[in-house]
N, CA, C and O of each residue as an XYZ file, in Angstrom:
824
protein
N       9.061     -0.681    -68.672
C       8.188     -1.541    -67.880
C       8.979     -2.606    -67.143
O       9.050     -2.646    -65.915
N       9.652     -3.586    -68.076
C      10.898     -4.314    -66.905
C      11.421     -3.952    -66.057
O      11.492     -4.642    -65.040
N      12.064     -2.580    -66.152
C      12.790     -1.864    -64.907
C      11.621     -1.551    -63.950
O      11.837     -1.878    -62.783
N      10.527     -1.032    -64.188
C       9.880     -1.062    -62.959
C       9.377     -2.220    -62.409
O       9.141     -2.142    -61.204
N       9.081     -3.569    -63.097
C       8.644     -4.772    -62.669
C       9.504     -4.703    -61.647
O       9.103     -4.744    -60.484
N      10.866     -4.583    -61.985
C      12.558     -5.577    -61.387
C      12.582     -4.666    -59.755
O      13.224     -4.976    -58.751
N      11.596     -3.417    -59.965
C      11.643     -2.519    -58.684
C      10.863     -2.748    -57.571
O      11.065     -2.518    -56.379
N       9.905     -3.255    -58.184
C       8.561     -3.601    -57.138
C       9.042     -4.489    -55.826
O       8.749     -4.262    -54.652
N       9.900     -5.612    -56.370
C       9.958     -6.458    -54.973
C      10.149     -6.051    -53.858
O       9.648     -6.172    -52.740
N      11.730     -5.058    -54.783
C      12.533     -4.584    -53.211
C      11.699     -4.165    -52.631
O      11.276     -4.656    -51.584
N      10.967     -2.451    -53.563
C      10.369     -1.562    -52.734
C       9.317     -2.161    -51.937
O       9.212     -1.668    -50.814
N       8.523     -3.080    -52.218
C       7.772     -4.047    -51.060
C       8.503     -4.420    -50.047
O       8.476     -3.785    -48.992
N       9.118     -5.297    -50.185
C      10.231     -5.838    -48.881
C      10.653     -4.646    -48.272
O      10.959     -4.970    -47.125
N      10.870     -3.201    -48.449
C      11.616     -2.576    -47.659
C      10.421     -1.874    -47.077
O      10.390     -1.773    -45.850
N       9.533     -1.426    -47.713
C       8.398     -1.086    -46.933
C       7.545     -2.367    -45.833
O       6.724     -1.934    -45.025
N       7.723     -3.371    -45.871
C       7.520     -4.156    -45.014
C       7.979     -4.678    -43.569
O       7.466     -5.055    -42.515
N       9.578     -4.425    -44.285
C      10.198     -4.260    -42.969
C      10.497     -2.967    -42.270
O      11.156     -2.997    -41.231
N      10.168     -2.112    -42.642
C       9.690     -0.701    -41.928
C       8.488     -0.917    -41.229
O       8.415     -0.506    -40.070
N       7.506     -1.513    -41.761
C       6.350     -1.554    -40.630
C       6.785     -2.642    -39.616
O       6.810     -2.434    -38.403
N       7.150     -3.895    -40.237
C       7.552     -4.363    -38.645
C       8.338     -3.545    -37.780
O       8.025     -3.568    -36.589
N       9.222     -2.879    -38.106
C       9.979     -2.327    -37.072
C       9.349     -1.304    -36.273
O       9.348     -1.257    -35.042
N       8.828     -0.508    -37.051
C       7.671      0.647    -36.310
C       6.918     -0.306    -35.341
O       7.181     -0.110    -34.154
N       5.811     -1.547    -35.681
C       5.372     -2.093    -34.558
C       6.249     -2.740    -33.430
O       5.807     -3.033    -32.319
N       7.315     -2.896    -33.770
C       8.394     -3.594    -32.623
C       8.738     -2.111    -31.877
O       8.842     -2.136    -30.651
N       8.906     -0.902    -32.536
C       8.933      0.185    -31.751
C       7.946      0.405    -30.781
O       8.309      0.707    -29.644
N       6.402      0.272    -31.129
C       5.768      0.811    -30.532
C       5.391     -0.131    -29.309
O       4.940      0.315    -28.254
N       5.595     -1.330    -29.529
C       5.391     -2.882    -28.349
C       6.363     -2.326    -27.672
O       6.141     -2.176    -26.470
N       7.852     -1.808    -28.270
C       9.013     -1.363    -26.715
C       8.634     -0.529    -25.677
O       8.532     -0.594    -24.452
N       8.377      0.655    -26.983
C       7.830      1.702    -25.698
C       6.589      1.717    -25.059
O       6.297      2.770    -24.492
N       5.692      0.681    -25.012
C       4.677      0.367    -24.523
C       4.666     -0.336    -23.246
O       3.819     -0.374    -22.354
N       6.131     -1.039    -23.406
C       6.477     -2.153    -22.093
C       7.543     -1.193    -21.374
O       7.819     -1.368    -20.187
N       8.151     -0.137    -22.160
C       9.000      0.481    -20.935
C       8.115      1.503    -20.263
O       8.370      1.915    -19.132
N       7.240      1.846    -20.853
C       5.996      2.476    -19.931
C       5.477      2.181    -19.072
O       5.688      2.739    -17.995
N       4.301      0.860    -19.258
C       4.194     -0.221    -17.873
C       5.433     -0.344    -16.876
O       5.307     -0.085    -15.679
N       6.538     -0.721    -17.396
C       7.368     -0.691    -16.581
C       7.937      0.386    -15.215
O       8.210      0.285    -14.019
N       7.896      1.436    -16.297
C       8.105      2.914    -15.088
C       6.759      3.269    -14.668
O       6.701      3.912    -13.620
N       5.662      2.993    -15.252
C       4.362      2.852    -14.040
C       4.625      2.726    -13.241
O       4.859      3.390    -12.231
N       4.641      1.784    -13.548
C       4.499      0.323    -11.948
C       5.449      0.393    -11.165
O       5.295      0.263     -9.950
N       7.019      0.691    -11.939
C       8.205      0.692    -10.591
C       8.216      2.174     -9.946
O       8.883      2.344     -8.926
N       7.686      2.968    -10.361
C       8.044      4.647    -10.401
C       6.424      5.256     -9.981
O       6.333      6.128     -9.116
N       5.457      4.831    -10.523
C       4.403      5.492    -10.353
C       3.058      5.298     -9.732
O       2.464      6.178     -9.109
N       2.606      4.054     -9.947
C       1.550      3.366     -9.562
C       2.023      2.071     -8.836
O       3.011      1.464     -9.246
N       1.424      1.721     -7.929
C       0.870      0.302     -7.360
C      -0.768     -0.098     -7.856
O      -1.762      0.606     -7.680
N      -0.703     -1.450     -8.525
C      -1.808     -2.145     -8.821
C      -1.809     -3.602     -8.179
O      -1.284     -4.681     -8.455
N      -2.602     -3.137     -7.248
C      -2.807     -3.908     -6.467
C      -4.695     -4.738     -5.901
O      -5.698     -4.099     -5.580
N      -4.549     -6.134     -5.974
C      -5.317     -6.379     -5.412
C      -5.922     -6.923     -4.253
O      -5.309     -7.946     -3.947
N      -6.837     -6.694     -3.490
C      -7.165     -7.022     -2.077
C      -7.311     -8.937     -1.720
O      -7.980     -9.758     -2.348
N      -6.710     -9.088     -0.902
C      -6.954    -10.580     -0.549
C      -7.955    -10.954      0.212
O      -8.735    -11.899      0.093
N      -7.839     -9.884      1.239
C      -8.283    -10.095      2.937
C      -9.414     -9.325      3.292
O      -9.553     -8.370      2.528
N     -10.531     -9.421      4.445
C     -11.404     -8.484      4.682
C     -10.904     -7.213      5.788
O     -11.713     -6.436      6.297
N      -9.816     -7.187      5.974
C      -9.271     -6.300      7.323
C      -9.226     -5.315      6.689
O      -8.179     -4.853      7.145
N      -9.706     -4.284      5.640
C      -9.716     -3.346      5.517
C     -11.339     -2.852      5.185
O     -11.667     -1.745      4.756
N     -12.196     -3.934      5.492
C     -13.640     -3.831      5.160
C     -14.331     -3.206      6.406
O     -14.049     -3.503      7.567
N     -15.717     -1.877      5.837
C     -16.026     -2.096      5.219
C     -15.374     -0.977      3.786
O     -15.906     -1.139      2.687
N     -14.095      0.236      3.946
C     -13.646      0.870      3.170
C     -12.702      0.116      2.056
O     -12.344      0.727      1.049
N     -12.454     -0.768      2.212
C     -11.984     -1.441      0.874
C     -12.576     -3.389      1.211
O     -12.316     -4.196      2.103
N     -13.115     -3.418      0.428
C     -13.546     -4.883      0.233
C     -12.506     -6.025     -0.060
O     -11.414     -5.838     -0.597
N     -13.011     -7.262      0.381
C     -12.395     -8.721     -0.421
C     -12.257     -8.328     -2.033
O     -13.079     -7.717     -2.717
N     -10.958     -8.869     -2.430
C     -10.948     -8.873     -3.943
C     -10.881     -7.211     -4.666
O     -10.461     -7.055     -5.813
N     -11.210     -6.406     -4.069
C     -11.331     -5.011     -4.710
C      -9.581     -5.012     -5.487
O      -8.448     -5.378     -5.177
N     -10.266     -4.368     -6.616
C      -9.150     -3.614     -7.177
C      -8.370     -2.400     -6.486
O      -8.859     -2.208     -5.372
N      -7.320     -1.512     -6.769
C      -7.160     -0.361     -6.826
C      -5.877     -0.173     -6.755
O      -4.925     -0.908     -6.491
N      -6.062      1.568     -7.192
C      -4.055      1.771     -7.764
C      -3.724      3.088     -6.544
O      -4.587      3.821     -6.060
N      -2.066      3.125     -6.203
C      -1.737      3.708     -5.053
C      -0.917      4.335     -5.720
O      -0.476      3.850     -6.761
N      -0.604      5.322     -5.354
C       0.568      6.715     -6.084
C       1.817      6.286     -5.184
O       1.757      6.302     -3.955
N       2.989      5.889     -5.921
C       4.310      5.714     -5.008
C       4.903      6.674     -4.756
O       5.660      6.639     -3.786
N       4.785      7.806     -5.487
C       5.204      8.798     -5.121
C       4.343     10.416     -4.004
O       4.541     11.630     -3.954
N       3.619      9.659     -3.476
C       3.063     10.118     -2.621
C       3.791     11.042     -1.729
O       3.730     12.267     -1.630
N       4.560     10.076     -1.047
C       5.438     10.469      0.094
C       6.193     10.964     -0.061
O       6.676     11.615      0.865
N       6.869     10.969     -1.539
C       8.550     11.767     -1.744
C       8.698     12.870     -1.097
O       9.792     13.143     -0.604
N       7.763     13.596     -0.997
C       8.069     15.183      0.052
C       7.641     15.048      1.010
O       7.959     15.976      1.754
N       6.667     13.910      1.731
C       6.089     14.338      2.840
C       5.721     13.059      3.347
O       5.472     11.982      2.804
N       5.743     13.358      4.244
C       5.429     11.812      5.393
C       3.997     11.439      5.878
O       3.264     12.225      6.478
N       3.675     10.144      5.554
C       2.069      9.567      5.641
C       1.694     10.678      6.901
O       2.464     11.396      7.540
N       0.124     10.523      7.004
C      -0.836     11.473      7.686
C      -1.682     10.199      8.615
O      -1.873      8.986      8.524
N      -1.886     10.857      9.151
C      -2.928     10.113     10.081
C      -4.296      9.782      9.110
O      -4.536     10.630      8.251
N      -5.148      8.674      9.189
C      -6.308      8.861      8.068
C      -5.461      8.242      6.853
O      -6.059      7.171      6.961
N      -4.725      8.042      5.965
C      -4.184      8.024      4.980
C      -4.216      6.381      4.848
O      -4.307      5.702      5.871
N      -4.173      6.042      4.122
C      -4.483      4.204      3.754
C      -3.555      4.066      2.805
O      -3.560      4.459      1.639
N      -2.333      3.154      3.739
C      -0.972      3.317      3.231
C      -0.347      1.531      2.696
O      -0.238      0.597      3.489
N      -0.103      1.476      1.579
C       0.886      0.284      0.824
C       2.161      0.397      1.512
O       2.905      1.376      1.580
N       2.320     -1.033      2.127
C       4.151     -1.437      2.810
C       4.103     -2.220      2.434
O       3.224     -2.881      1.879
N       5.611     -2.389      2.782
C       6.381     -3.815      3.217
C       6.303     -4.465      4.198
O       7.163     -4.296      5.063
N       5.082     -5.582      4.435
C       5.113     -6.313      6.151
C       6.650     -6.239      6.729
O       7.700     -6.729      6.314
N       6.361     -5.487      7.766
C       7.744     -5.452      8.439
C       8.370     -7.354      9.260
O       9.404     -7.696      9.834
N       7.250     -8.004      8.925
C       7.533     -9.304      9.713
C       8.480    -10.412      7.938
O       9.225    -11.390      7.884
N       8.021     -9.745      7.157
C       8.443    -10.180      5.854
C       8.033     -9.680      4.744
O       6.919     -9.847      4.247
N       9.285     -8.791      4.144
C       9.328     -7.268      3.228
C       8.814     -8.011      1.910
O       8.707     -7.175      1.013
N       8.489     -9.179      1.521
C       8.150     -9.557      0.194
C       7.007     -9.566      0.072
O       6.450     -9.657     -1.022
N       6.153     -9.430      1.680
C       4.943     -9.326      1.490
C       4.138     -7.461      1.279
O       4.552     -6.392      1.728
N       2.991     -7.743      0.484
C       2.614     -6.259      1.008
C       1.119     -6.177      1.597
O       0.133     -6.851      1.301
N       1.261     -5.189      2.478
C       0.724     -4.894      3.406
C      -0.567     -3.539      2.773
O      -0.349     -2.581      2.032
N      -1.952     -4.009      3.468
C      -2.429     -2.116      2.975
C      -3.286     -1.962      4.704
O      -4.001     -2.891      5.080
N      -3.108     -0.850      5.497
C      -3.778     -0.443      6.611
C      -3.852      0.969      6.538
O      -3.456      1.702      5.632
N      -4.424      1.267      7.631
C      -4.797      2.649      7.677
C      -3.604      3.494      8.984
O      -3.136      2.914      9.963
N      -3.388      4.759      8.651
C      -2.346      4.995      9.619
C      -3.201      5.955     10.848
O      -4.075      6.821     10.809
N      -2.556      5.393     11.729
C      -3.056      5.774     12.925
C      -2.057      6.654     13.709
O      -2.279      7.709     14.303
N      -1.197      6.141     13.602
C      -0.202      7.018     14.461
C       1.269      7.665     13.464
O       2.026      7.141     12.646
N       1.136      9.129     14.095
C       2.319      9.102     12.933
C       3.286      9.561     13.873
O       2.972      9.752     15.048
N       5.011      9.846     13.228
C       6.341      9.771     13.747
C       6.282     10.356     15.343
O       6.342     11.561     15.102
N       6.248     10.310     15.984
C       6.612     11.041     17.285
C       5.101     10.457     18.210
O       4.948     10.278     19.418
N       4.454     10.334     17.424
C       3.192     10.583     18.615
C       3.080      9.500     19.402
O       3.812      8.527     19.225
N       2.005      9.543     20.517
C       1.650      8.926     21.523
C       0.276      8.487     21.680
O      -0.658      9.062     22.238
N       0.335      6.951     20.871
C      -0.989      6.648     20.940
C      -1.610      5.435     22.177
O      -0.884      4.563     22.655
N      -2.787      5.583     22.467
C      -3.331      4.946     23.958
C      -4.559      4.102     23.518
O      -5.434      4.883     23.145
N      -4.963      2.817     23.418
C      -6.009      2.316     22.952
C      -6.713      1.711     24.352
O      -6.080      0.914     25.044
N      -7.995      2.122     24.701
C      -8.471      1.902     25.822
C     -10.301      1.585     25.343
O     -10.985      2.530     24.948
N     -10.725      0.554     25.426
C     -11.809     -0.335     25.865
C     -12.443      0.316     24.324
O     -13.452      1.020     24.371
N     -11.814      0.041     23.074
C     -12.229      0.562     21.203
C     -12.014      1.858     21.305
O     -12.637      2.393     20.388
N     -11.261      2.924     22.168
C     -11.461      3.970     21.706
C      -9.624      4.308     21.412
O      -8.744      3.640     21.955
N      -9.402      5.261     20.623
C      -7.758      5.435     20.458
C      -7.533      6.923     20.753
O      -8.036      7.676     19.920
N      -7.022      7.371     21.546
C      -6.139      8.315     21.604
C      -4.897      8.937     21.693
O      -3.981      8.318     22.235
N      -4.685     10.197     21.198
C      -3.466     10.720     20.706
C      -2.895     12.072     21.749
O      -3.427     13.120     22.114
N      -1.661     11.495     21.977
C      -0.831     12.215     22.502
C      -1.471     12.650     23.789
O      -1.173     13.829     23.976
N      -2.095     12.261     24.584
C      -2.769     12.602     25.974
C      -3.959     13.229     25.557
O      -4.410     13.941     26.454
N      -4.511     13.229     24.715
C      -6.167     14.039     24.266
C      -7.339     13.231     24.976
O      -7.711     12.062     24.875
N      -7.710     14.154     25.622
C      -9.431     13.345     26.643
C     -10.300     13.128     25.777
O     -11.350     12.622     26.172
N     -10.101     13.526     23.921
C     -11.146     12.766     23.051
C     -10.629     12.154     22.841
O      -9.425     12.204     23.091
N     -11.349     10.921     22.089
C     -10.848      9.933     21.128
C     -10.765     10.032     19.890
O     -11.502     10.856     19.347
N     -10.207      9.542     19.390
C     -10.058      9.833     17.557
C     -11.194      9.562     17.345
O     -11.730      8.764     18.113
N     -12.145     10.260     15.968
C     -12.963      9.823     15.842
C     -12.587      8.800     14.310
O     -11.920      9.095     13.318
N     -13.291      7.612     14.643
C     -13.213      6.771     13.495
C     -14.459      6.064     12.722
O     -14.884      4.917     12.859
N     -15.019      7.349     11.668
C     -16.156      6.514     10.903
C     -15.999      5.647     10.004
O     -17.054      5.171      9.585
N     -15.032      5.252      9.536
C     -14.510      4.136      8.831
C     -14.580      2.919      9.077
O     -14.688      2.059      8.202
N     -14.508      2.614     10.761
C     -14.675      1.155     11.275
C     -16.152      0.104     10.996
O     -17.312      0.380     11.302
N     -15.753     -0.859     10.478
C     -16.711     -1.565      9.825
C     -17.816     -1.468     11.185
O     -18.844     -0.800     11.076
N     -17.547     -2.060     12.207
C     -18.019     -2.446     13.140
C     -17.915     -1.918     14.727
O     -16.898     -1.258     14.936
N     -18.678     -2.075     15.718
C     -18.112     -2.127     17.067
C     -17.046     -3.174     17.397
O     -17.015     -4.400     17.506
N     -16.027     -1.966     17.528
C     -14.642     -2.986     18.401
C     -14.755     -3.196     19.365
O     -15.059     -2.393     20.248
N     -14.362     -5.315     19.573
C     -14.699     -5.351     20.660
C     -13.861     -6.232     20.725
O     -13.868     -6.852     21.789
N     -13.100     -6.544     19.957
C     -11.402     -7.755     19.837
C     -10.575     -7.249     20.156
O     -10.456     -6.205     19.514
N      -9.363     -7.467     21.303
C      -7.983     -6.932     21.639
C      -8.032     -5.101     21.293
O      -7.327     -4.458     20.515
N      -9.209     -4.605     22.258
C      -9.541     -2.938     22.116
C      -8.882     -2.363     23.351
O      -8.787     -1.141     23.469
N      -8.509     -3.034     24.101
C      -7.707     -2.525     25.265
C      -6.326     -2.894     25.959
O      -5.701     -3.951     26.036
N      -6.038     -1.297     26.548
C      -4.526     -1.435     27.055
C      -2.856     -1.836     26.160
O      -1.825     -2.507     26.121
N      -3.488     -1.042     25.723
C      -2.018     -0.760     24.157
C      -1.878      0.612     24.431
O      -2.696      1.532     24.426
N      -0.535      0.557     24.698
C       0.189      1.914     24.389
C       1.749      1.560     23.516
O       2.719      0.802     23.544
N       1.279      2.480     22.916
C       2.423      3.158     21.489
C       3.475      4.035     21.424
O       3.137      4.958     20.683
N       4.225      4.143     21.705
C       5.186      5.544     20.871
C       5.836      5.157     19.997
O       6.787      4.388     20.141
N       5.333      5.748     18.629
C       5.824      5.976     17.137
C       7.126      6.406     17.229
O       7.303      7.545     17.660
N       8.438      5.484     16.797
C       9.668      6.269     16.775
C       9.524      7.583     15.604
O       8.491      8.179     15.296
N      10.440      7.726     15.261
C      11.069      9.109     14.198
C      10.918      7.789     12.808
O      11.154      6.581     12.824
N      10.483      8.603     11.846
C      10.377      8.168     10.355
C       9.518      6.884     10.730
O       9.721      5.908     10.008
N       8.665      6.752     11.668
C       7.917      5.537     11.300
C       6.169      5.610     11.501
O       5.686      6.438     12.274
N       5.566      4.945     10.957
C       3.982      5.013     11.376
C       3.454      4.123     11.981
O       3.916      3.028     11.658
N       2.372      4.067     13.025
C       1.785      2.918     13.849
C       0.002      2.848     12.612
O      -0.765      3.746     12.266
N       0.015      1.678     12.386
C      -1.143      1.415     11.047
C      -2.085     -0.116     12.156
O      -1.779     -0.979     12.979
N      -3.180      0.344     11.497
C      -4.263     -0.548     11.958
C      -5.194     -0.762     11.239
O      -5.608      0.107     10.472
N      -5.836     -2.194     11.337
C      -6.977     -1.849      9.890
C      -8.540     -1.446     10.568
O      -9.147     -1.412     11.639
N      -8.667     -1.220      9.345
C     -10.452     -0.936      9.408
C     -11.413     -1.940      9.862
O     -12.498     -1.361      9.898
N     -11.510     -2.766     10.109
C     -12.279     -3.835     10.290
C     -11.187     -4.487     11.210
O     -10.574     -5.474     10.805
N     -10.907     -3.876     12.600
C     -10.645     -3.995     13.868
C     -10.505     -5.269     14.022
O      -9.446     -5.891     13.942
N     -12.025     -5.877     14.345
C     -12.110     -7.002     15.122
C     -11.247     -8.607     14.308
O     -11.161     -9.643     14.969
N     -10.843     -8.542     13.237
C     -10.313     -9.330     12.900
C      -9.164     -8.837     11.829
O      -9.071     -9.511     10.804
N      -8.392     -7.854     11.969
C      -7.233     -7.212     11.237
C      -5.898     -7.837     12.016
O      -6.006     -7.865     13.242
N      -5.126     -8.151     11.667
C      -3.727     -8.990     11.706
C      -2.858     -7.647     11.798
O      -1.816     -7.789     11.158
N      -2.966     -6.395     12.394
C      -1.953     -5.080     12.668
C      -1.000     -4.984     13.517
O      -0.497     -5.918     14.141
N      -0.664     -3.646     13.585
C       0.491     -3.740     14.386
C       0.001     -4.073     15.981
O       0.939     -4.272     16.753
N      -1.254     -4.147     16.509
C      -1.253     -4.717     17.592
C      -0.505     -6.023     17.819
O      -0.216     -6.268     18.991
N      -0.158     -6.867     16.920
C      -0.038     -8.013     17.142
C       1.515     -9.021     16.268
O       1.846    -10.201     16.162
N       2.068     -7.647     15.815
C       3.273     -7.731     15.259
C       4.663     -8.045     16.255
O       5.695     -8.686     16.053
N       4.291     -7.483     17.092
C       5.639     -7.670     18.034
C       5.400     -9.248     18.597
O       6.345    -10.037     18.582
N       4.402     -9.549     18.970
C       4.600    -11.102     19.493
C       4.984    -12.307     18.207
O       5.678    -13.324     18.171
N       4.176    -11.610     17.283
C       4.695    -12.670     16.024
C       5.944    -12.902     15.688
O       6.437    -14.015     15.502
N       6.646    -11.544     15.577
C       8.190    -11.928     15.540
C       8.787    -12.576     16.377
O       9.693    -13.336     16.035
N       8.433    -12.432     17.615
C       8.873    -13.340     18.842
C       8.566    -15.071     18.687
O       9.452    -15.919     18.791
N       7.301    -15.328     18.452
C       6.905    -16.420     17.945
C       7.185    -16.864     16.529
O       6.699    -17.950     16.212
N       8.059    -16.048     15.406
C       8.855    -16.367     14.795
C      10.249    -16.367     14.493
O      10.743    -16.258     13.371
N      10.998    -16.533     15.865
C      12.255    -16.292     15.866
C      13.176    -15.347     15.252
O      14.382    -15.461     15.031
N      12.081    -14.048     14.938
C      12.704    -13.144     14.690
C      13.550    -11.932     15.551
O      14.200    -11.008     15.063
N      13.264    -12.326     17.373
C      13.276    -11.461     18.098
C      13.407    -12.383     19.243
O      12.645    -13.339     19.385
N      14.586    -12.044     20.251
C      14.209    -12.703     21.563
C      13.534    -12.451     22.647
O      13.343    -13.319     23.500
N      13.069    -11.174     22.752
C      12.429    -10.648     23.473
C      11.331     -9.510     23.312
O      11.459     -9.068     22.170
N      10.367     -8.891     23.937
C       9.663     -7.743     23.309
C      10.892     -6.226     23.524
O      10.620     -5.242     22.837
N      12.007     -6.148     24.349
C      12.522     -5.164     23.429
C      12.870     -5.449     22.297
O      12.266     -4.683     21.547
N      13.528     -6.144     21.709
C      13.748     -6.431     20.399
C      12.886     -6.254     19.308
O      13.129     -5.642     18.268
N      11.632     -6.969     19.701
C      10.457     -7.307     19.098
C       9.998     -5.817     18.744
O       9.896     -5.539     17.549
N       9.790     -5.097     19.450
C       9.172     -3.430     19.851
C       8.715     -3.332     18.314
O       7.590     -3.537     17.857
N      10.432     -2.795     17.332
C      10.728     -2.712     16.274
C       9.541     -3.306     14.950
O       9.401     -2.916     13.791
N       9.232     -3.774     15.288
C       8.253     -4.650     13.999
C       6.646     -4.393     14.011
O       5.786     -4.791     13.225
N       6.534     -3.507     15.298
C       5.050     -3.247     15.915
C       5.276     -1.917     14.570
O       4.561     -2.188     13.605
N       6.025     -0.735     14.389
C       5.833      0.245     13.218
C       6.008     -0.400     11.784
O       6.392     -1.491     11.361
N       5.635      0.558     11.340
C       6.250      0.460      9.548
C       6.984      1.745      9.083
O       6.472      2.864      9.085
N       8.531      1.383      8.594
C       9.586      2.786      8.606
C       8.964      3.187      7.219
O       8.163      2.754      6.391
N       9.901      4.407      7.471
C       9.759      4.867      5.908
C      10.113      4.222      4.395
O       9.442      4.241      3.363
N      11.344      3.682      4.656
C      11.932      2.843      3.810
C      10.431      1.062      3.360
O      10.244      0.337      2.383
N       9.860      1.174      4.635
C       8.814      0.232      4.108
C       7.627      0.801      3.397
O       6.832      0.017      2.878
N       7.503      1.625      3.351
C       6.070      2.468      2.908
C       6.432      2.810      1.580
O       7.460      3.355      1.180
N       5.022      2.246      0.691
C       5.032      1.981     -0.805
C       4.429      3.202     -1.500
O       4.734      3.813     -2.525
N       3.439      3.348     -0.555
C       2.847      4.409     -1.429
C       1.640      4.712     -1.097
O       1.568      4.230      0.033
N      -0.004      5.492     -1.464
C      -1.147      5.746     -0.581
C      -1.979      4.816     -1.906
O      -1.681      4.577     -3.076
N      -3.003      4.508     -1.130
C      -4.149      4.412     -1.925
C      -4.826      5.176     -2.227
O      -5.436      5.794     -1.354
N      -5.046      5.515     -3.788
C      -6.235      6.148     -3.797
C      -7.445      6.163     -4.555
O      -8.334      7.004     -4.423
N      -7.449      5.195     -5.361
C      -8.557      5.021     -5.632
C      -8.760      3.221     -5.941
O      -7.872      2.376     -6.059
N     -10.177      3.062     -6.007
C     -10.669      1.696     -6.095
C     -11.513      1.757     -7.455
O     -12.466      2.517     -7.628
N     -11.114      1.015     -8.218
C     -11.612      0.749     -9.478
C     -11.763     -0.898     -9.557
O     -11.184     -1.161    -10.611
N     -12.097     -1.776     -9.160
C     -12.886     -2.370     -9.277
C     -14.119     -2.959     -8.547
O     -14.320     -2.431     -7.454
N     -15.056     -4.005     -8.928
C     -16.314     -3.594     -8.043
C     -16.787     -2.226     -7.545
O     -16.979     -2.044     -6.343
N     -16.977     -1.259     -8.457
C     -16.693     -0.270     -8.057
C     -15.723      0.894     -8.532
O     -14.682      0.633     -9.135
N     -16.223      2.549     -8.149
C     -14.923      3.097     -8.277
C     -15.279      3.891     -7.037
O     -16.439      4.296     -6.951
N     -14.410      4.165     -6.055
C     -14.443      4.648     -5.252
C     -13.141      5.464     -4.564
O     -12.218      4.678     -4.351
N     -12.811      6.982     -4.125
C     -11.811      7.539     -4.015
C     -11.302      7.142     -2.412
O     -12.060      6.867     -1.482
N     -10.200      7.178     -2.378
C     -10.185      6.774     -0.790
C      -8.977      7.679      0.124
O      -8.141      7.476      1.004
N      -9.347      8.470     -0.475
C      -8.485      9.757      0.101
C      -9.493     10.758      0.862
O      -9.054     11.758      1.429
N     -10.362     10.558      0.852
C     -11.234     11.726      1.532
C     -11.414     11.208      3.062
O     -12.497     10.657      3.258
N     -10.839     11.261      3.798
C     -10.720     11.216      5.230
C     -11.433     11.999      5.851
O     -11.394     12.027      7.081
């Protein structure tokens, strides 16, 4: 009976510190998970602004696949996470309008592509455009997209990127400036696709 009294402590103490360690295991790999989420897999992100209303709201939640693009380059329709090209720390969510090569023409709210006598059709737009809807023309370099938001009449897009840099001494002129009107590849985070809060809503169905 002494000898087993004299046994009990250890074997407590060592079974004790086996469970802490198992829970310190399982808190690690719990945070290196989040971790490669978020740097590798997902964007969780939330909405500030109404320029993507009425398809994504003020405040909405929702998570974007970063690996979207690894094989393939944003689509027209596609509601794409960047890097504001005016300042990469910020991020950006719009809808892409123009992709690498093309030739887009915005004339009195309507947008067209590559010389087409239709217009894109856009049921997404919150509203009738009727803010800065005319006399923009585009050509999308190679690896880059021309993005605009949904809610037109008051979206901060690439219509209005090239003068900002100019008016922020980022550029002396609009050739210079040109550059900041796209978003390259190297800026593009990833797609949205779904909205989970207020809501769950998929936002890939174009």
């Amino acid at each position: 009976m002494e000898d087993m009294d004299k046994r009990r402590p250890e074997e407590e103490g060592t079974n004790w510190t086996e469970e802490i360690m198992d829970w310190l295991k399982c808190i690690l790999t719990a945070i290196v998970l989040v971790f490669v989420l978020n740097t590798f897999i997902i964007i969780n992100a939330r909405i500030p602004s109404a320029s993507m209303e009425n398809t994504i709201m003020t405040h909405d939640r929702l998570i974007g696949l970063r690996f979207a693009y690894w094989y393939s380059a944003p689509r027209r329709g596609d509601i794409v996470l960047f890097r504001y090209p005016l300042d990469e720390k910020t991020i950006y969510i719009k809808r892409v309008i123009g992709e690498s090569g093309d030739h887009v023409e915005i004339h009195e709210g309507r947008i067209y592509i590559n010389g087409s006598e239709e217009p894109l059709e856009e049921p997404y737009l919150k509203e009738e455009w009727v803010s800065d809807n005319d006399g923009y023309v585009f050509d999308v370099p190679d690896r880059a997209i021309l993005v605009l938001g949904d809610n037109r009449n008051i979206s901060q897009d690439a219509r209005f990127w090239a003068d900002l840099a100019i008016e922020e001494g980022l550029a002396d002129n609009a050739e210079e400036a040109e550059r900041f009107t796209y978003v390259t590849d190297g800026e593009v985070l990833g797609r949205a696709v779904w909205k989970y809060w207020k809501g769950f809503d998929l936002l890939t169905d174009n």
